[in-house]
C-alpha positions as CSV (number, residue, x, y, z in Angstrom):
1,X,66.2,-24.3,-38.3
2,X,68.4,-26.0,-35.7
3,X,66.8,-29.3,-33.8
4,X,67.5,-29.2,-30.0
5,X,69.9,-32.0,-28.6
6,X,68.3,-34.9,-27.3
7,X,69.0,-35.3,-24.0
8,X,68.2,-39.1,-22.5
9,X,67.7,-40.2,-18.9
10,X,67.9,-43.4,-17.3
11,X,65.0,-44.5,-15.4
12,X,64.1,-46.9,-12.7
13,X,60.6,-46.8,-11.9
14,X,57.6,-44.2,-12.5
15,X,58.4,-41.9,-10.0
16,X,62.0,-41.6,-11.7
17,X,60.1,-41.4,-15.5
18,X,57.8,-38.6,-14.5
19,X,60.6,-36.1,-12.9
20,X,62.7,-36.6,-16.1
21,X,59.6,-35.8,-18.2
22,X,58.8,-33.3,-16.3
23,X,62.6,-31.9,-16.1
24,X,62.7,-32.0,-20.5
25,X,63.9,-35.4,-20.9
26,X,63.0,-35.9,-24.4
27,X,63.4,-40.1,-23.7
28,X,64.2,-42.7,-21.2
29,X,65.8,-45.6,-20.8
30,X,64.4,-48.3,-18.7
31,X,66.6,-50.8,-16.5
32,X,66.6,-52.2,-13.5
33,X,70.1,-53.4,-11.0
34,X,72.3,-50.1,-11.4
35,X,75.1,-52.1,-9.4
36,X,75.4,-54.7,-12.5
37,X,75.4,-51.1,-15.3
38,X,71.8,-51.5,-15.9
39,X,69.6,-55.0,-16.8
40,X,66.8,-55.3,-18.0
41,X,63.6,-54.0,-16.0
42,X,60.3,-55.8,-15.1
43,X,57.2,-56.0,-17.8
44,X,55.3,-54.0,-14.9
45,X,58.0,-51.2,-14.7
46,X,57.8,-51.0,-18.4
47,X,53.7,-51.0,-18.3
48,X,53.3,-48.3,-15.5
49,X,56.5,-46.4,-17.2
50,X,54.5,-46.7,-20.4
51,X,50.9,-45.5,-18.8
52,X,52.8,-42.2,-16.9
53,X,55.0,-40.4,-19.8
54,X,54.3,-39.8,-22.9
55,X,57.6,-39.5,-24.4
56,X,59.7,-42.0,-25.9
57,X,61.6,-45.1,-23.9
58,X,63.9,-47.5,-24.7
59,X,64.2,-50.4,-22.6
60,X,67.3,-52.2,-21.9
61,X,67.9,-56.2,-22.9
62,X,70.6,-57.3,-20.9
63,X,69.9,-59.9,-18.3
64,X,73.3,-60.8,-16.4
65,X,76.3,-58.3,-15.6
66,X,79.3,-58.4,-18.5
67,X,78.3,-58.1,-22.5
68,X,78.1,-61.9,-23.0
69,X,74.8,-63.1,-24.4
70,X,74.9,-66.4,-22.1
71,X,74.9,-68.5,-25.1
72,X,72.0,-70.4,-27.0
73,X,69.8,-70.5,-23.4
74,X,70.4,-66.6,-22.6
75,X,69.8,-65.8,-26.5
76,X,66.4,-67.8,-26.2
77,X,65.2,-66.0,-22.7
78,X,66.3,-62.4,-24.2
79,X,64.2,-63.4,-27.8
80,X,61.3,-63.9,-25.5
81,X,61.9,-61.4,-22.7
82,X,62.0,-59.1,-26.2
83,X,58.4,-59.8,-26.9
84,X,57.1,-59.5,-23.5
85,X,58.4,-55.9,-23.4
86,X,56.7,-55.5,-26.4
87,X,53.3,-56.2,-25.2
88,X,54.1,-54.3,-22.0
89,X,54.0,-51.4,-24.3
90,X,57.9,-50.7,-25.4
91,X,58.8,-49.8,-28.8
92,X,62.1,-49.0,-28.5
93,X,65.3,-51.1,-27.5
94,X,69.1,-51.0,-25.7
95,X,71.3,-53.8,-26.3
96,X,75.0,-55.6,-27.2
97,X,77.3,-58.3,-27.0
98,X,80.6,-59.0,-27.6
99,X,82.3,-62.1,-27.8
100,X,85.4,-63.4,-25.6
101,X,87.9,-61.6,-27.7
102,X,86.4,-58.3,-27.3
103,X,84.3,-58.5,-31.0
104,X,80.6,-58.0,-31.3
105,X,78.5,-61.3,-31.2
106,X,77.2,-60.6,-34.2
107,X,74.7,-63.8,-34.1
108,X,73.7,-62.6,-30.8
109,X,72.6,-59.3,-31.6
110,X,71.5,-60.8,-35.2
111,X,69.0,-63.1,-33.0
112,X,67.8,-60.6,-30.7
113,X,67.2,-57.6,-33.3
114,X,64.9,-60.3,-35.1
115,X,62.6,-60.7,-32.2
116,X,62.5,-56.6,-32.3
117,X,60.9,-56.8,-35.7
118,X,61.9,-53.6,-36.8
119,X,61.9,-51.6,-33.6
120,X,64.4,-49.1,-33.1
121,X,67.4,-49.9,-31.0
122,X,70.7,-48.4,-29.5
123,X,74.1,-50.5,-29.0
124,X,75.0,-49.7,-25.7
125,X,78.4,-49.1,-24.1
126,X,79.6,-52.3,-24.8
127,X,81.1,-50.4,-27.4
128,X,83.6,-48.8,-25.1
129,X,85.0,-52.0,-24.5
130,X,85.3,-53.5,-27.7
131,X,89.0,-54.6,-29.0
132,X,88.1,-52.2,-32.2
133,X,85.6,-49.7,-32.5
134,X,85.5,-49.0,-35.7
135,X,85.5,-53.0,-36.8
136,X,82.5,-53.1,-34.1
137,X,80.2,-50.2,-36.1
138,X,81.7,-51.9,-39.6
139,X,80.4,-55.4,-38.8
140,X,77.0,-53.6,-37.3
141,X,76.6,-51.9,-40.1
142,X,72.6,-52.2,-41.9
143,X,71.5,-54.2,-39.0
144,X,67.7,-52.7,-38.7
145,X,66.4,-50.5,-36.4
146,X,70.0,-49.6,-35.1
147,X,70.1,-45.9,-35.3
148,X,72.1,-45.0,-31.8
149,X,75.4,-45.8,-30.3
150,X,75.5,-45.1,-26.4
151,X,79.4,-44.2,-25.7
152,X,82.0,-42.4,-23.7
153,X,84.4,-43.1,-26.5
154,X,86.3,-45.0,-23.7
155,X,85.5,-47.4,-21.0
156,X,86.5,-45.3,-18.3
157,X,84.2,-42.5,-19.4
158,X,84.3,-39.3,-21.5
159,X,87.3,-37.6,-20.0
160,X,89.4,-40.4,-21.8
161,X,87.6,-40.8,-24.6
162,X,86.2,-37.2,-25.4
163,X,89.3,-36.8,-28.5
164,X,87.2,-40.4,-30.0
165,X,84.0,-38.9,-29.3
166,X,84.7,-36.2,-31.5
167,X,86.5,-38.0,-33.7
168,X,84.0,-40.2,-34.5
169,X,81.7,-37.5,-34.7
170,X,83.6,-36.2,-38.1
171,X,83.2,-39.8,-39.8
172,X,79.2,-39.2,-39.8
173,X,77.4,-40.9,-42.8
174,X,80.6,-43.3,-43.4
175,X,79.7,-46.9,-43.3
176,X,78.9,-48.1,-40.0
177,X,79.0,-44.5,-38.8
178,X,75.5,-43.0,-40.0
179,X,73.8,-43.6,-36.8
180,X,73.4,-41.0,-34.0
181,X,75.9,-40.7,-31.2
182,X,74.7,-40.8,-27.9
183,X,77.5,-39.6,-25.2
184,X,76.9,-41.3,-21.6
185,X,79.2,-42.3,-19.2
186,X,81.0,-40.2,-16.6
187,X,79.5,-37.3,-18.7
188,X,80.0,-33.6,-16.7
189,X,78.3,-30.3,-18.1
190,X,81.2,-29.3,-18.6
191,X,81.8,-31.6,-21.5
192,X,78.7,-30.4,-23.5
193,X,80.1,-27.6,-25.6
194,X,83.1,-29.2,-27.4
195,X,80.6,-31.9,-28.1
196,X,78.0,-30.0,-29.5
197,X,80.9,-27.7,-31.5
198,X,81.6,-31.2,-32.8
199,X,77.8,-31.5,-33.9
200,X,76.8,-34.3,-31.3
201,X,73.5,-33.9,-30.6
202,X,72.8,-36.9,-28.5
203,X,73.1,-36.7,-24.8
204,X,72.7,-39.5,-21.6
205,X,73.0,-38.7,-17.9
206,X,72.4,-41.3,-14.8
207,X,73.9,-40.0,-11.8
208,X,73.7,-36.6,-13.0
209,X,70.1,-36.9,-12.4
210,X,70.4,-37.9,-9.2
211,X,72.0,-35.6,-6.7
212,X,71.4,-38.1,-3.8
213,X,73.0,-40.8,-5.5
214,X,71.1,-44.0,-7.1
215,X,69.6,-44.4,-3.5
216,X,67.6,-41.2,-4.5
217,X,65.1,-40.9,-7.4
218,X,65.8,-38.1,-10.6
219,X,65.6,-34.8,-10.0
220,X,63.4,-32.8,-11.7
221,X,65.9,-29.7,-11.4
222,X,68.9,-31.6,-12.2
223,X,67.3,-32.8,-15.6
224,X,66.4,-29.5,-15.9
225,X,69.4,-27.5,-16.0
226,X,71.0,-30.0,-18.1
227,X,67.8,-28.7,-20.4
228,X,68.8,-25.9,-19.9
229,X,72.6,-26.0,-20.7
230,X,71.7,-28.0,-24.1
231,X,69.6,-25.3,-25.3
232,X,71.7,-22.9,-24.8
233,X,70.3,-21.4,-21.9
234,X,72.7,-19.9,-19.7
235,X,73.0,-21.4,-16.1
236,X,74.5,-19.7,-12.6
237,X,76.5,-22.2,-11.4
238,X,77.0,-22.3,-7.5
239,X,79.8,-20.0,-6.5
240,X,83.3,-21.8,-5.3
């Protein structure tokens, strides 16, 4: 029996977590600062978030704009900002740093992921803008409680990097490629089927939840047809 596609949406207060549970969002993830890609939230988003859904949120550990960890001082405020989301009530993690040559800060992440204790954790987009991809997910590889990439398979979204996505897709349960693919980034409906003929099952929408814009909350409709469209369900687009 075939497991629906997870389907993901970013979320930036309650109102925005109840219309994507309410849509089929099977998780969120929690930030805060769109205009820096996404930082990490307030322990009182994350609590009321927390007391509103029931379903499954991961909440982003990022504290300034770029991928760099801001050194020993940054890597000591995101240990503790770490277990203050924690008592808020999140379980679940979104994080990753790469160094100034474009590599992953492996003692970064290695320092943050042992404040997590175990919890389960996606390495974000940085990804997409790593000087090697596949040295990134080699050097990653066993850290615990990684168990998601979030990518576009290229930093200036999936119409570039759709050939990597699927690509990548075909090197599942290879060394430092066991771990679900999440696509997000300039994603379109009209992507979804060559990524799920490619067996990615793992899918992350921002703005498409939005039909205002960021200004506007999630749309329970938009999350919806995009519900729709990853299970199959066919879906009258508007004529023209």
């Amino acid at each position: 029996m075939s497991m629906r596609a997870v389907l993901e949406v970013i979320a930036l207060d309650v109102e925005d977590a109840v219309a994507a549970q309410a849509g089929g969002a099977d998780r969120l993830e929690l930030v805060t600062d769109i205009a820096a890609d996404g930082l990490t939230p307030p322990t009182c988003t994350v609590a009321g978030i927390r007391a509103a859904v029931d379903i499954p949120l991961r909440v982003m550990l990022r504290l300034a704009d770029g991928f760099d960890a801001g050194g020993a001082p940054g890597l000591d405020r995101l240990a503790e900002v770490a277990g203050e989301m924690r008592a808020a009530g999140a379980e679940e993690f979104v994080l990753g740093f790469l160094d100034d040559e474009g590599g992953v800060d492996l003692g970064a992440v290695e320092r943050v992921v042992a404040a997590l204790d175990g919890c389960p954790w996606t390495f974000h987009r940085a990804i997409d803008r790593a000087a090697d991809r596949d040295v990134l997910r080699k050097r990653l590889d066993g850290l615990p409680g990684l168990d998601t990439y979030l990518t576009a398979g290229a930093a200036s979204g999936v119409d570039v990097g759709l050939h990597t996505l699927i690509a990548e897709a075909a090197r599942g349960g290879e060394p430092g490629y066991e771990q679900q693919i999440m696509v997000g980034g300039g994603l379109r409906l009209d992507h979804v089927p060559a990524l799920l003929a490619a067996g990615i099952d793992a899918f992350h929408i921002g703005g498409a939840a939005r039909p205002g814009g960021w200004d506007g909350p999630v749309s329970v409709a938009a999350v919806a047809e995009w519900r729709a469209v990853l299970d199959g369900v066919a879906v009258r687009q508007p004529a023209g």
